[in-house]
PDB file with SEQRES, HELIX, SHEET and CRYST1 records, atoms N, CA, C and O in Angstrom:
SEQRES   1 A   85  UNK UNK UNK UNK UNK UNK UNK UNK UNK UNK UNK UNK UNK          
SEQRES   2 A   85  UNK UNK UNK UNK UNK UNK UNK UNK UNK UNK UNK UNK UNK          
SEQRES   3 A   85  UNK UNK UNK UNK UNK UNK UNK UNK UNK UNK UNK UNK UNK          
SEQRES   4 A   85  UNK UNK UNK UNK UNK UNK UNK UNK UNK UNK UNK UNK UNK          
SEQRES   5 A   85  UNK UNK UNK UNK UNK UNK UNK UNK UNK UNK UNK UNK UNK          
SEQRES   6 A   85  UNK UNK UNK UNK UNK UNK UNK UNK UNK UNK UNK UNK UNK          
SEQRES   7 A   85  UNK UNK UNK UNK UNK UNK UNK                                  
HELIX    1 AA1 UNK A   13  UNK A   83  1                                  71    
CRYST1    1.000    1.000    1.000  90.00  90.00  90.00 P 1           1          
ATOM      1  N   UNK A   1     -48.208-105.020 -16.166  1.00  0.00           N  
ATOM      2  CA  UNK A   1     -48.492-105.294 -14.771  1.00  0.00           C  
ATOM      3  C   UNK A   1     -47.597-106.396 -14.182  1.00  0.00           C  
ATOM      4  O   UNK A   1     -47.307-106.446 -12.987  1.00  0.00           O  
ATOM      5  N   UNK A   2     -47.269-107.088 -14.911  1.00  0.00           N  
ATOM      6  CA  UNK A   2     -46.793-108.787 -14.291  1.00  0.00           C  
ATOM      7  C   UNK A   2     -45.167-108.084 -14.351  1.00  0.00           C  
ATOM      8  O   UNK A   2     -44.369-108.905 -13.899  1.00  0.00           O  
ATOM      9  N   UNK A   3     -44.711-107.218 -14.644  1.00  0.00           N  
ATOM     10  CA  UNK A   3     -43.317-106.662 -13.747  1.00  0.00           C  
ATOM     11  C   UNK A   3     -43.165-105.862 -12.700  1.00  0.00           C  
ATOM     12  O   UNK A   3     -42.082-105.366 -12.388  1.00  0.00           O  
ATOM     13  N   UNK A   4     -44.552-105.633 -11.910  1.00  0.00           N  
ATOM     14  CA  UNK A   4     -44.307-104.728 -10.777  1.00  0.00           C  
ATOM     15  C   UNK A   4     -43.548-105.568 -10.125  1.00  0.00           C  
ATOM     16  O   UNK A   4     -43.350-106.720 -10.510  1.00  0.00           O  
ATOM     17  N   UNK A   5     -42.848-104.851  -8.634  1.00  0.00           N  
ATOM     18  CA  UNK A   5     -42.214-105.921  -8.318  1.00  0.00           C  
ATOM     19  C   UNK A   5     -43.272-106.135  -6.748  1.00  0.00           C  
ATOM     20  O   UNK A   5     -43.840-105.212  -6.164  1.00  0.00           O  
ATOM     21  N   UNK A   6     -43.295-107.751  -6.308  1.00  0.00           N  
ATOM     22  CA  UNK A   6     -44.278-108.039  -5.066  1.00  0.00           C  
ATOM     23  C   UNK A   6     -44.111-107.438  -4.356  1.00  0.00           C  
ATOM     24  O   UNK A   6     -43.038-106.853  -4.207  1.00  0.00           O  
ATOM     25  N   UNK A   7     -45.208-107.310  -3.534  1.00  0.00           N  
ATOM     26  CA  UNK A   7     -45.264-106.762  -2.449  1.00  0.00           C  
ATOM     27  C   UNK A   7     -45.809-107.647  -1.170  1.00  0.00           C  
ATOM     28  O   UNK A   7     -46.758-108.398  -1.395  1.00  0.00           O  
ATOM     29  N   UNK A   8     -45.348-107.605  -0.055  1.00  0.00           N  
ATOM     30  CA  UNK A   8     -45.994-108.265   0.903  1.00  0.00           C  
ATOM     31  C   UNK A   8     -47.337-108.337   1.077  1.00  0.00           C  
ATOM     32  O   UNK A   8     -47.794-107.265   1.471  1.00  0.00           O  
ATOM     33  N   UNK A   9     -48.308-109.374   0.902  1.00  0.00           N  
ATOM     34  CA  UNK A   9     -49.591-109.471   1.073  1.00  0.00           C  
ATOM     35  C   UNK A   9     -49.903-108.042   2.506  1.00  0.00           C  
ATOM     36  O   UNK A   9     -49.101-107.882   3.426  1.00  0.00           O  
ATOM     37  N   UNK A  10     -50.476-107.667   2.436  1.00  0.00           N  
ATOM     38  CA  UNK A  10     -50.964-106.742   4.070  1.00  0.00           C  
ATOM     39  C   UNK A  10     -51.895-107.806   4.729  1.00  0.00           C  
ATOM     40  O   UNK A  10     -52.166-107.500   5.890  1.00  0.00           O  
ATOM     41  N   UNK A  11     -52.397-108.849   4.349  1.00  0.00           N  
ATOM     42  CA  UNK A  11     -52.843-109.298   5.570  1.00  0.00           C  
ATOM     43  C   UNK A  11     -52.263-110.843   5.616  1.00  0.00           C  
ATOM     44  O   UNK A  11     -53.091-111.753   5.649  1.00  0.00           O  
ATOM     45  N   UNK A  12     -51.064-111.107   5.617  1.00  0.00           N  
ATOM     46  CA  UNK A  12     -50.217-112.075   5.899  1.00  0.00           C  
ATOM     47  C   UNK A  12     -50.671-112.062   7.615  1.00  0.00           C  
ATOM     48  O   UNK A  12     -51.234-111.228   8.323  1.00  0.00           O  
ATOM     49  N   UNK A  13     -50.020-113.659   7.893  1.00  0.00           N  
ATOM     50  CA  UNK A  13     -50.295-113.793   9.553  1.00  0.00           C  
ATOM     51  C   UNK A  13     -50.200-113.044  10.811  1.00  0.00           C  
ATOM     52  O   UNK A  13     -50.854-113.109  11.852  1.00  0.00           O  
ATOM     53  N   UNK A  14     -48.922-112.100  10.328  1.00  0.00           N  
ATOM     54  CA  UNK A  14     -48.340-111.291  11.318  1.00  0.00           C  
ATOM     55  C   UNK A  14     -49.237-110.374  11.457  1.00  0.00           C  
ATOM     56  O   UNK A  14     -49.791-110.327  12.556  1.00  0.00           O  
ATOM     57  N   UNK A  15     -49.640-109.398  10.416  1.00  0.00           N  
ATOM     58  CA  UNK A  15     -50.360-108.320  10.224  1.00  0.00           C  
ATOM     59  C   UNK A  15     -51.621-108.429  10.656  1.00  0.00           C  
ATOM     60  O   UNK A  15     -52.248-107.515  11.192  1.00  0.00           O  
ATOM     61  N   UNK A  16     -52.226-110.068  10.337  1.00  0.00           N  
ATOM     62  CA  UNK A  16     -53.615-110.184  10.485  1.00  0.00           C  
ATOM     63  C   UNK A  16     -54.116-110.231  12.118  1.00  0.00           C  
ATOM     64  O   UNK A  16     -55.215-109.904  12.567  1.00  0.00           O  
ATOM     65  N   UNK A  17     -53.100-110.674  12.739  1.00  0.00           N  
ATOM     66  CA  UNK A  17     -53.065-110.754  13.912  1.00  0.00           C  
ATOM     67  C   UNK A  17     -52.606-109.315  14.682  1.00  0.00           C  
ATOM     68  O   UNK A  17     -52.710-109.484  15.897  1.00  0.00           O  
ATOM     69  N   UNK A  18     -52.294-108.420  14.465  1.00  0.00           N  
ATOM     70  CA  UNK A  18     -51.775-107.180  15.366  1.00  0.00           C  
ATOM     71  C   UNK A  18     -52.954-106.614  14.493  1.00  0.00           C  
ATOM     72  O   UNK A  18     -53.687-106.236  15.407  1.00  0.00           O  
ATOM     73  N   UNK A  19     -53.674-106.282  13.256  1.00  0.00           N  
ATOM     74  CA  UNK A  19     -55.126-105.574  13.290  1.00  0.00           C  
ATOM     75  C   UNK A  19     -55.809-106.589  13.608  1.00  0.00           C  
ATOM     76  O   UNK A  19     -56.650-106.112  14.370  1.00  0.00           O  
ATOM     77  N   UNK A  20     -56.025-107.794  13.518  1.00  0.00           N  
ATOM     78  CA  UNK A  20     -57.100-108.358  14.673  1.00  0.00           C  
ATOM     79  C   UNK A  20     -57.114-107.319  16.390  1.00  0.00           C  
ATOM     80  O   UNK A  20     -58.093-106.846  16.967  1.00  0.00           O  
ATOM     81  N   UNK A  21     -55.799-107.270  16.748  1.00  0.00           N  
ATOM     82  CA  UNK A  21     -55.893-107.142  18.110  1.00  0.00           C  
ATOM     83  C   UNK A  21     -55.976-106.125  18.348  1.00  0.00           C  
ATOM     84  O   UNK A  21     -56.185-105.961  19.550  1.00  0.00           O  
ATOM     85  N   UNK A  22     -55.854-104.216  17.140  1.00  0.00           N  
ATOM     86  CA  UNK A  22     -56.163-103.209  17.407  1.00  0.00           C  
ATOM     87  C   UNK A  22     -57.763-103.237  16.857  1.00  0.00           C  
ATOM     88  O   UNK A  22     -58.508-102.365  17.304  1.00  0.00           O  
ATOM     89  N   UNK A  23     -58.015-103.696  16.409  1.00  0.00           N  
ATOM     90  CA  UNK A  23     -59.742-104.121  16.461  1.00  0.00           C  
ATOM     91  C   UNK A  23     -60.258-104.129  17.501  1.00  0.00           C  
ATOM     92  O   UNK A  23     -61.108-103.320  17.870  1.00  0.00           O  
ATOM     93  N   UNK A  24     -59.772-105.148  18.201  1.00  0.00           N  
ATOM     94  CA  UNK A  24     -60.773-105.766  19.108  1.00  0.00           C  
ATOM     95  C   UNK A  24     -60.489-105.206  20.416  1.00  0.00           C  
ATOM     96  O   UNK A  24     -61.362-105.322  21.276  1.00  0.00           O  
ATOM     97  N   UNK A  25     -58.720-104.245  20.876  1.00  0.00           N  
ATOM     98  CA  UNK A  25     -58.796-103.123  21.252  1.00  0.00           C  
ATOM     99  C   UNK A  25     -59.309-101.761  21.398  1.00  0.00           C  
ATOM    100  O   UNK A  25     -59.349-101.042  22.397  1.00  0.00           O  
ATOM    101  N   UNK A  26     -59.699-101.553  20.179  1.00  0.00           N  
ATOM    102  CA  UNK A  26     -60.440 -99.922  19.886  1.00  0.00           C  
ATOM    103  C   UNK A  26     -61.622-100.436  20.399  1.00  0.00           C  
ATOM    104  O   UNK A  26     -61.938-100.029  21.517  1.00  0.00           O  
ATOM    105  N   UNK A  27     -62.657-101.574  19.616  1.00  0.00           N  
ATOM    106  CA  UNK A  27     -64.060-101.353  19.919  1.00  0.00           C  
ATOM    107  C   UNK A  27     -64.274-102.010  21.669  1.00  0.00           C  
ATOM    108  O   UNK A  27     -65.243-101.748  22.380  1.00  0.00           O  
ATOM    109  N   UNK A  28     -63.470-102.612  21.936  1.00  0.00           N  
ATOM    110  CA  UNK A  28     -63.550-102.913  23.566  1.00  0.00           C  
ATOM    111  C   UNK A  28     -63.516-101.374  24.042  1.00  0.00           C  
ATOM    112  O   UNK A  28     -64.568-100.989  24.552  1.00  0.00           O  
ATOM    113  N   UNK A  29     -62.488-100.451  23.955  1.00  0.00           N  
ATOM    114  CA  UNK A  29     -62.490 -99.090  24.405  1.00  0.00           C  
ATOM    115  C   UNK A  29     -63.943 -98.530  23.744  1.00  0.00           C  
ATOM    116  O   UNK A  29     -65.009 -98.467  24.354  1.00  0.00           O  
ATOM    117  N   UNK A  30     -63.800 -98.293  22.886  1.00  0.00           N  
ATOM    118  CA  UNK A  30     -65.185 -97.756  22.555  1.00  0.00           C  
ATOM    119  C   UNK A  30     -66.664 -98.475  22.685  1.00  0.00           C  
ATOM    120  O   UNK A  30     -67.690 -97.979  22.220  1.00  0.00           O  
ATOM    121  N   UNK A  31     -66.617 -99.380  23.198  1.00  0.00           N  
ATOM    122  CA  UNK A  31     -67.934-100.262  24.165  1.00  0.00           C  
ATOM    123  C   UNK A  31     -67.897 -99.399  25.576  1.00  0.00           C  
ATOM    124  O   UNK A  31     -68.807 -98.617  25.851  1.00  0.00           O  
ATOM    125  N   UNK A  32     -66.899 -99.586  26.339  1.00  0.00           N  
ATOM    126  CA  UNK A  32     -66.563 -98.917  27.486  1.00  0.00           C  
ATOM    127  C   UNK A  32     -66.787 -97.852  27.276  1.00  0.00           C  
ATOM    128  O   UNK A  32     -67.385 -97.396  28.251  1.00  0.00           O  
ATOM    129  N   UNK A  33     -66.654 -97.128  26.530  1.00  0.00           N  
ATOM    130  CA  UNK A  33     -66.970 -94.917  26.537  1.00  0.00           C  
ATOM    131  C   UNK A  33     -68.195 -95.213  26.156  1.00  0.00           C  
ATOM    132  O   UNK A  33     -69.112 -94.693  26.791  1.00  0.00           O  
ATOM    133  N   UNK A  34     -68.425 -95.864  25.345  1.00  0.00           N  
ATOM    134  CA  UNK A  34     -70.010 -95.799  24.993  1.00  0.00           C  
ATOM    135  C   UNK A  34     -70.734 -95.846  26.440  1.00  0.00           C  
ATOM    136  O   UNK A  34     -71.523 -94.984  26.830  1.00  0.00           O  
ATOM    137  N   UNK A  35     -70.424 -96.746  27.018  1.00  0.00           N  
ATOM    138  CA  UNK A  35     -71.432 -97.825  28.193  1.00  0.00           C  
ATOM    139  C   UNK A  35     -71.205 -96.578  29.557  1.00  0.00           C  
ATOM    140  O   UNK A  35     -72.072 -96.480  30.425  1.00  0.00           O  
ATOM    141  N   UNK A  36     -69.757 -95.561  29.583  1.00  0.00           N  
ATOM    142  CA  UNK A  36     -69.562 -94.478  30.751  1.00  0.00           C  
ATOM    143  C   UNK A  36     -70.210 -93.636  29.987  1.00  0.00           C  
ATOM    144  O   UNK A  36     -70.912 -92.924  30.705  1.00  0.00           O  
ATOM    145  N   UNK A  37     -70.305 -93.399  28.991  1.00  0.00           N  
ATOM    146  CA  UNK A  37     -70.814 -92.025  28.597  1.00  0.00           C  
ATOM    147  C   UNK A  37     -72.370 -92.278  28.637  1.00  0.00           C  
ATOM    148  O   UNK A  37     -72.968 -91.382  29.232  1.00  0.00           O  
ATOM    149  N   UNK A  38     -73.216 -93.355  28.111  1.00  0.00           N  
ATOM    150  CA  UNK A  38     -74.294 -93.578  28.552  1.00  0.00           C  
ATOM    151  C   UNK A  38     -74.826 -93.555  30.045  1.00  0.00           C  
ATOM    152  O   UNK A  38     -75.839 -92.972  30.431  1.00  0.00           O  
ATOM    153  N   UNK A  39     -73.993 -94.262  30.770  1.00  0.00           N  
ATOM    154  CA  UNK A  39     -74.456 -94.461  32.290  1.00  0.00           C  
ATOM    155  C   UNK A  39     -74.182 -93.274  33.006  1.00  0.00           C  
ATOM    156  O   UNK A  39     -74.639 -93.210  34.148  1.00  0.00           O  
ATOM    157  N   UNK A  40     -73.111 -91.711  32.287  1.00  0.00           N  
ATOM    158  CA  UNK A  40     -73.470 -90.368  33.023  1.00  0.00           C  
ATOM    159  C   UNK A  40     -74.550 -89.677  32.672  1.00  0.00           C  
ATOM    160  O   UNK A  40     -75.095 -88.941  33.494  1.00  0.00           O  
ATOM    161  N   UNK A  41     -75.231 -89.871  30.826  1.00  0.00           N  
ATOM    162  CA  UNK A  41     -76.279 -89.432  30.259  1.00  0.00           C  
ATOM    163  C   UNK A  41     -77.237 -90.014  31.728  1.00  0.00           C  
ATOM    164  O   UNK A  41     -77.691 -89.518  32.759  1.00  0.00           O  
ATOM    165  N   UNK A  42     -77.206 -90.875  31.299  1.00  0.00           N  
ATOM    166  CA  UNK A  42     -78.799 -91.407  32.747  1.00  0.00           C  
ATOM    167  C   UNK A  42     -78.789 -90.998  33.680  1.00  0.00           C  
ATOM    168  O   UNK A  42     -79.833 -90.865  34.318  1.00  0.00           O  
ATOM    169  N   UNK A  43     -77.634 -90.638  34.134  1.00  0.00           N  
ATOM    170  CA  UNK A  43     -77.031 -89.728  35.775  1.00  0.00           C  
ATOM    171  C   UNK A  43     -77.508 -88.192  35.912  1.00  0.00           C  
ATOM    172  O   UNK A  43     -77.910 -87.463  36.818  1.00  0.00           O  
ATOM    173  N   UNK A  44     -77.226 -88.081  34.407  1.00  0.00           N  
ATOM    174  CA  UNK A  44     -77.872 -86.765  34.320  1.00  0.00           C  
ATOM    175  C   UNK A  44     -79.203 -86.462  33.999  1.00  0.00           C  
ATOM    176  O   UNK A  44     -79.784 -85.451  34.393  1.00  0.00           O  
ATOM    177  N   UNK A  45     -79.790 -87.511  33.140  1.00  0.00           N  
ATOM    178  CA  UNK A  45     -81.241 -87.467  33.148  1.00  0.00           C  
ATOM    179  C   UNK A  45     -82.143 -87.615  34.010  1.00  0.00           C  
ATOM    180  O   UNK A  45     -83.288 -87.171  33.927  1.00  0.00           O  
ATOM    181  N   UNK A  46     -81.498 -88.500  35.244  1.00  0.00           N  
ATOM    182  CA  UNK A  46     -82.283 -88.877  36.672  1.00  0.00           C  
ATOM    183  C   UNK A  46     -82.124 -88.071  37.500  1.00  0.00           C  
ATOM    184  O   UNK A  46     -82.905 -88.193  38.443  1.00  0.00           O  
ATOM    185  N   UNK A  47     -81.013 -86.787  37.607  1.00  0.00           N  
ATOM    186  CA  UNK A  47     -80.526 -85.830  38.169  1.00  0.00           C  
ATOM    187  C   UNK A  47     -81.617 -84.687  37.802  1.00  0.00           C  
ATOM    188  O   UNK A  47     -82.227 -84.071  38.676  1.00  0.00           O  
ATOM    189  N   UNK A  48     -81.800 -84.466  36.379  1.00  0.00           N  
ATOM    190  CA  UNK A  48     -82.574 -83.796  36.108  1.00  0.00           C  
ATOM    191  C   UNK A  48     -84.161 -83.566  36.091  1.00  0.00           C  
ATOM    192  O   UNK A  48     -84.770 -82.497  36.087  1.00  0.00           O  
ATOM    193  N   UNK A  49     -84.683 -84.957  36.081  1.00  0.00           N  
ATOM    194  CA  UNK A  49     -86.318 -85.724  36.135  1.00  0.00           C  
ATOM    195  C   UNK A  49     -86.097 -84.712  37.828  1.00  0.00           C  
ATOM    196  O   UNK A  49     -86.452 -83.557  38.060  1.00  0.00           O  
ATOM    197  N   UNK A  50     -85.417 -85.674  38.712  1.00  0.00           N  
ATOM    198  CA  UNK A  50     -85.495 -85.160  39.829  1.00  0.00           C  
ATOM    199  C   UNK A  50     -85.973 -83.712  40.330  1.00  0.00           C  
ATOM    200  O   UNK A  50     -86.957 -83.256  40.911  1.00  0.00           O  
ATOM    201  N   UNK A  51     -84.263 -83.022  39.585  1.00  0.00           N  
ATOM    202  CA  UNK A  51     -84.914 -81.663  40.083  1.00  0.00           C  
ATOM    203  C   UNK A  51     -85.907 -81.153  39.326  1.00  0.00           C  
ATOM    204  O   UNK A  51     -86.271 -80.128  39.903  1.00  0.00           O  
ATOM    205  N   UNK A  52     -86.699 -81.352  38.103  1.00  0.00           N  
ATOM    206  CA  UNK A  52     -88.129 -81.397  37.511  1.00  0.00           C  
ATOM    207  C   UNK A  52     -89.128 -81.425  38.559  1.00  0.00           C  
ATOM    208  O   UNK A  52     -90.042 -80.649  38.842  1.00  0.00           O  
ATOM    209  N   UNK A  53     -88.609 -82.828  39.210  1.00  0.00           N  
ATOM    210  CA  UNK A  53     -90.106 -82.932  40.245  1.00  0.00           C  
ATOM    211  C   UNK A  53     -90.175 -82.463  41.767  1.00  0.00           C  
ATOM    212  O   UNK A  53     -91.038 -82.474  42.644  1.00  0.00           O  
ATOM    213  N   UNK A  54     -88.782 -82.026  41.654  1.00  0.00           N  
ATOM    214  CA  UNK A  54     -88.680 -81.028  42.915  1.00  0.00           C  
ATOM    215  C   UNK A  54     -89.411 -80.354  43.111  1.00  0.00           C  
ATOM    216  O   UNK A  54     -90.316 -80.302  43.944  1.00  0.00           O  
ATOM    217  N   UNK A  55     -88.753 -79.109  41.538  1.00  0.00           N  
ATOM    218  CA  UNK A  55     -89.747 -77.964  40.868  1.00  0.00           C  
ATOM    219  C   UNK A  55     -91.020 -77.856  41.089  1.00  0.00           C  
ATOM    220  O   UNK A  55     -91.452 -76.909  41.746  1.00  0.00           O  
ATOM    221  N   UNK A  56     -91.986 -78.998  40.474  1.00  0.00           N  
ATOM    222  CA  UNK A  56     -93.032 -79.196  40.314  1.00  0.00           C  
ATOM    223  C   UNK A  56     -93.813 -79.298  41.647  1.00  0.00           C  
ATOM    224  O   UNK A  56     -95.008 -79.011  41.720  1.00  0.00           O  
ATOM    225  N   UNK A  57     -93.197 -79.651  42.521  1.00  0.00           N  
ATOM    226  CA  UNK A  57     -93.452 -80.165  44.213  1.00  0.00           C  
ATOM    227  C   UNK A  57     -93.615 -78.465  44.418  1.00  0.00           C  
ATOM    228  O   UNK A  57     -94.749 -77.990  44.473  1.00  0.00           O  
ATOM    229  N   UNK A  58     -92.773 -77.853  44.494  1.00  0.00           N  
ATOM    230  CA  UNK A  58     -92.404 -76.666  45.342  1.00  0.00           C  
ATOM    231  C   UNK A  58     -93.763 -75.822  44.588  1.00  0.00           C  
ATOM    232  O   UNK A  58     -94.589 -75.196  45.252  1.00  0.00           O  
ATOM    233  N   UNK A  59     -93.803 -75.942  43.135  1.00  0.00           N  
ATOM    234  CA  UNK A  59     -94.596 -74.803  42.375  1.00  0.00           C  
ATOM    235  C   UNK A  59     -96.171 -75.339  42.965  1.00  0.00           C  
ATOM    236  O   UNK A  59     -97.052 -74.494  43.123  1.00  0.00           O  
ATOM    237  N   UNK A  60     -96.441 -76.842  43.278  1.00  0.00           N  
ATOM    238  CA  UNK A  60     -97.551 -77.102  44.159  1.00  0.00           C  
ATOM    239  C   UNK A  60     -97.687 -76.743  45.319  1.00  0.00           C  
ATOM    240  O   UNK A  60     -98.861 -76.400  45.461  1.00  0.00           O  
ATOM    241  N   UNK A  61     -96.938 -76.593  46.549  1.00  0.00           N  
ATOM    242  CA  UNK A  61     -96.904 -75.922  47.677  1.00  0.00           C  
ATOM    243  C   UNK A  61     -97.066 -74.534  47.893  1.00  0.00           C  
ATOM    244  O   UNK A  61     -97.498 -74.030  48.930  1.00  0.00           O  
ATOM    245  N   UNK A  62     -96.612 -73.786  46.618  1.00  0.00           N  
ATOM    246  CA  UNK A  62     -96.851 -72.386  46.495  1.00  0.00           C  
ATOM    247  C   UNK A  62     -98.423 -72.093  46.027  1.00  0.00           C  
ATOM    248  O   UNK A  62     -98.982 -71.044  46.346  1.00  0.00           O  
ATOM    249  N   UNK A  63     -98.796 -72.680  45.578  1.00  0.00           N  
ATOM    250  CA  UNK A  63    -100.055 -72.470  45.037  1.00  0.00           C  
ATOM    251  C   UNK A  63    -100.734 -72.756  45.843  1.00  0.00           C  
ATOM    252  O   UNK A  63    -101.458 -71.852  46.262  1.00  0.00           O  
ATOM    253  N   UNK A  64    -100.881 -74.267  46.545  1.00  0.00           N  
ATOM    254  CA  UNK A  64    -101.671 -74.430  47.719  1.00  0.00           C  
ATOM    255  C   UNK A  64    -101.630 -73.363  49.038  1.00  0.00           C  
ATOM    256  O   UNK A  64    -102.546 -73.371  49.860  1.00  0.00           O  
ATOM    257  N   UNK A  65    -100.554 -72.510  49.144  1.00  0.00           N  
ATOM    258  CA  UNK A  65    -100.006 -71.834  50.314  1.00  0.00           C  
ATOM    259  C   UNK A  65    -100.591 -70.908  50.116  1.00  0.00           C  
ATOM    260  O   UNK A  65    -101.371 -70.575  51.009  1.00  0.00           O  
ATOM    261  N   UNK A  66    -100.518 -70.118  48.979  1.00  0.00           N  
ATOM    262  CA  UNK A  66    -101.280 -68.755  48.056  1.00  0.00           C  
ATOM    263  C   UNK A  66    -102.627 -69.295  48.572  1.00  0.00           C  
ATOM    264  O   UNK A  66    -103.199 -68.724  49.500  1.00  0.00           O  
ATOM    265  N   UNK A  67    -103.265 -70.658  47.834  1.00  0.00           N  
ATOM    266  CA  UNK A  67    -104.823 -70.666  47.931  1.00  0.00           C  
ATOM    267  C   UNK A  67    -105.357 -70.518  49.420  1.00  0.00           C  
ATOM    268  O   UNK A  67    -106.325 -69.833  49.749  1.00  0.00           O  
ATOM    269  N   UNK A  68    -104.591 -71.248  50.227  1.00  0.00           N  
ATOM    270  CA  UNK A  68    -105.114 -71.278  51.986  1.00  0.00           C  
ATOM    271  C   UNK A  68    -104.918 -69.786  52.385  1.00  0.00           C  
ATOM    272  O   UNK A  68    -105.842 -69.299  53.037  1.00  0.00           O  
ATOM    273  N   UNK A  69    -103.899 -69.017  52.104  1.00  0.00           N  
ATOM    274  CA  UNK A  69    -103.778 -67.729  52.577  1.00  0.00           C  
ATOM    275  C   UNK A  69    -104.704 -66.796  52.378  1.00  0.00           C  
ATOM    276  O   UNK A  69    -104.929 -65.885  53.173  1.00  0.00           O  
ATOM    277  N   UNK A  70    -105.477 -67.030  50.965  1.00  0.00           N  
ATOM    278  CA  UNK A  70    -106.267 -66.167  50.258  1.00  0.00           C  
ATOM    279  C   UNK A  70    -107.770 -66.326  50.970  1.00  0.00           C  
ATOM    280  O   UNK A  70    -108.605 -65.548  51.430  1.00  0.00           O  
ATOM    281  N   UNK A  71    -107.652 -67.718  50.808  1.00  0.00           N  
ATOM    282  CA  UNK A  71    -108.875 -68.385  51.652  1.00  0.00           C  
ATOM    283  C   UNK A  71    -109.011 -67.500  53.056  1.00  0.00           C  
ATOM    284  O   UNK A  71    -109.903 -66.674  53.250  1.00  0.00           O  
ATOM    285  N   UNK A  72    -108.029 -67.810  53.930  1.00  0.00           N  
ATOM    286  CA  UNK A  72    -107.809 -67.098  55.158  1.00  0.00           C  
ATOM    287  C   UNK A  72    -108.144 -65.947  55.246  1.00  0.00           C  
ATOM    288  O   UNK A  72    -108.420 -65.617  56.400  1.00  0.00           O  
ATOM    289  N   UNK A  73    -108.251 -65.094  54.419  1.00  0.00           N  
ATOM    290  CA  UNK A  73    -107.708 -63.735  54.160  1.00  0.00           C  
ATOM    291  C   UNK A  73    -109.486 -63.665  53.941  1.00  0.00           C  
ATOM    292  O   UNK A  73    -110.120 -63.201  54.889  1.00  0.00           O  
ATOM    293  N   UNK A  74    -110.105 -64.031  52.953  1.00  0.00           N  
ATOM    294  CA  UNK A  74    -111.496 -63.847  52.723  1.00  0.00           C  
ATOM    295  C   UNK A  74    -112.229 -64.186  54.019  1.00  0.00           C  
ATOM    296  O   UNK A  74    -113.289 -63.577  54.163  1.00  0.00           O  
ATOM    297  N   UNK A  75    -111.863 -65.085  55.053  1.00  0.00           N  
ATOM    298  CA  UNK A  75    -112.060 -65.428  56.141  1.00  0.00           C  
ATOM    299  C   UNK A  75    -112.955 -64.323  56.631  1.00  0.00           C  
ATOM    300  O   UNK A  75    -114.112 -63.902  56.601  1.00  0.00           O  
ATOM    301  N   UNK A  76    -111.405 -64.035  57.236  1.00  0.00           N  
ATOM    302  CA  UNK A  76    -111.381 -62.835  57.939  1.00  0.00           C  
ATOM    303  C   UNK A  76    -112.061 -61.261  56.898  1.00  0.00           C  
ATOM    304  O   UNK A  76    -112.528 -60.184  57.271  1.00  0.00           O  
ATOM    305  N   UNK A  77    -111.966 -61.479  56.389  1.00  0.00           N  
ATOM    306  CA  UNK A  77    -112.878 -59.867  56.137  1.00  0.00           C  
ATOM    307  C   UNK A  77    -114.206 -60.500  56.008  1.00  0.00           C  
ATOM    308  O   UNK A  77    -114.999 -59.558  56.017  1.00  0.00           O  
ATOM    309  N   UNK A  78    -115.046 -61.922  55.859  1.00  0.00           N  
ATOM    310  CA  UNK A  78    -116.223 -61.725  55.687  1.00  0.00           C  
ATOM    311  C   UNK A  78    -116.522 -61.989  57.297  1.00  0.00           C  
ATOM    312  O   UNK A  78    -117.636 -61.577  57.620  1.00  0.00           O  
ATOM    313  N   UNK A  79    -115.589 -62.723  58.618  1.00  0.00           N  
ATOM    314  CA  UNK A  79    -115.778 -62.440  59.884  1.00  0.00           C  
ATOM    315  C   UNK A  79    -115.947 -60.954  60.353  1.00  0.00           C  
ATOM    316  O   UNK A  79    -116.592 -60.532  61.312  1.00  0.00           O  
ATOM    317  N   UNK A  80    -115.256 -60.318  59.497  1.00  0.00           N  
ATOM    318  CA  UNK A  80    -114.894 -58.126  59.993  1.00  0.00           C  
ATOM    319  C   UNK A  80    -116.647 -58.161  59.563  1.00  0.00           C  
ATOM    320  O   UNK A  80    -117.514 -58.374  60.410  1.00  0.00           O  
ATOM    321  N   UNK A  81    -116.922 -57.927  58.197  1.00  0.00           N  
ATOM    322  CA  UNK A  81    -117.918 -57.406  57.683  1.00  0.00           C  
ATOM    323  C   UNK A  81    -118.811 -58.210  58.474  1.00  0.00           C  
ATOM    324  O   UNK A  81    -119.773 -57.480  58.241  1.00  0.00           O  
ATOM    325  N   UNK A  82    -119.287 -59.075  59.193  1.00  0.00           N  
ATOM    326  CA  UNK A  82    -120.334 -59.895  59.710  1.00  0.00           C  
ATOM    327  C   UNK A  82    -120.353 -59.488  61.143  1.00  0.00           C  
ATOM    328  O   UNK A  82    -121.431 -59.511  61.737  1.00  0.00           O  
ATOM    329  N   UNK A  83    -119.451 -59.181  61.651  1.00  0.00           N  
ATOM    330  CA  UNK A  83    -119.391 -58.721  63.201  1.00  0.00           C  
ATOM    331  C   UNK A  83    -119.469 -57.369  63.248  1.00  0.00           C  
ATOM    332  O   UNK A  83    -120.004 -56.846  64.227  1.00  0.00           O  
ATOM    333  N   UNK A  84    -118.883 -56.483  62.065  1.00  0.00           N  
ATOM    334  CA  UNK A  84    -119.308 -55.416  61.891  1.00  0.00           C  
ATOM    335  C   UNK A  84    -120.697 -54.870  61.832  1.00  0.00           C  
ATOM    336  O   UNK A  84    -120.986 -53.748  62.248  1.00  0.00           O  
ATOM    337  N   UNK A  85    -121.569 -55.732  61.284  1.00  0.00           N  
ATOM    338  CA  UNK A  85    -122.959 -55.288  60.841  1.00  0.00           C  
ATOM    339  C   UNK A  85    -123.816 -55.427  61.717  1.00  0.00           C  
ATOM    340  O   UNK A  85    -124.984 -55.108  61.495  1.00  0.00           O  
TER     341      UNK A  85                                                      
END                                                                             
């Protein structure tokens, strides 16, 4: 072993300092995609809750609209059958 011949340490000053700074490059970028890609997830989850409770709004108006109509509707035929008789 003690005749290989040296090799430059890899984390001598120079080196330690340019991967210090693609370090602290990458995870700064990847904080940032994290933090856009999170804040469109929520864009889309609040986008979506939304039209959920749109949904839910409209599928209540239909039902209430159905029930008053039906209502209406019994109204009038027990007004027919009562004026009829």
């Amino acid at each position: 072993m003690p005749n290989m011949p040296k090799r430059a340490h890899p984390f001598n000053l120079r080196n330690e300092t340019t991967i210090a700074l693609k370090l602290w490059k990458a995870d700064r970028e990847s904080s940032l995609y994290i933090r856009e890609r999170s804040k469109t997830f929520m864009d889309r989850l609040k986008q979506k809750m939304l039209g959920y409770e749109e949904a839910q709004r409209k599928r209540k108006q239909k039902k209430s609209r159905s029930r008053s109509r039906k209502r209406s509707n019994t109204d009038k035929k027990k007004n027919k059958s009562s004026s009829g008789a």
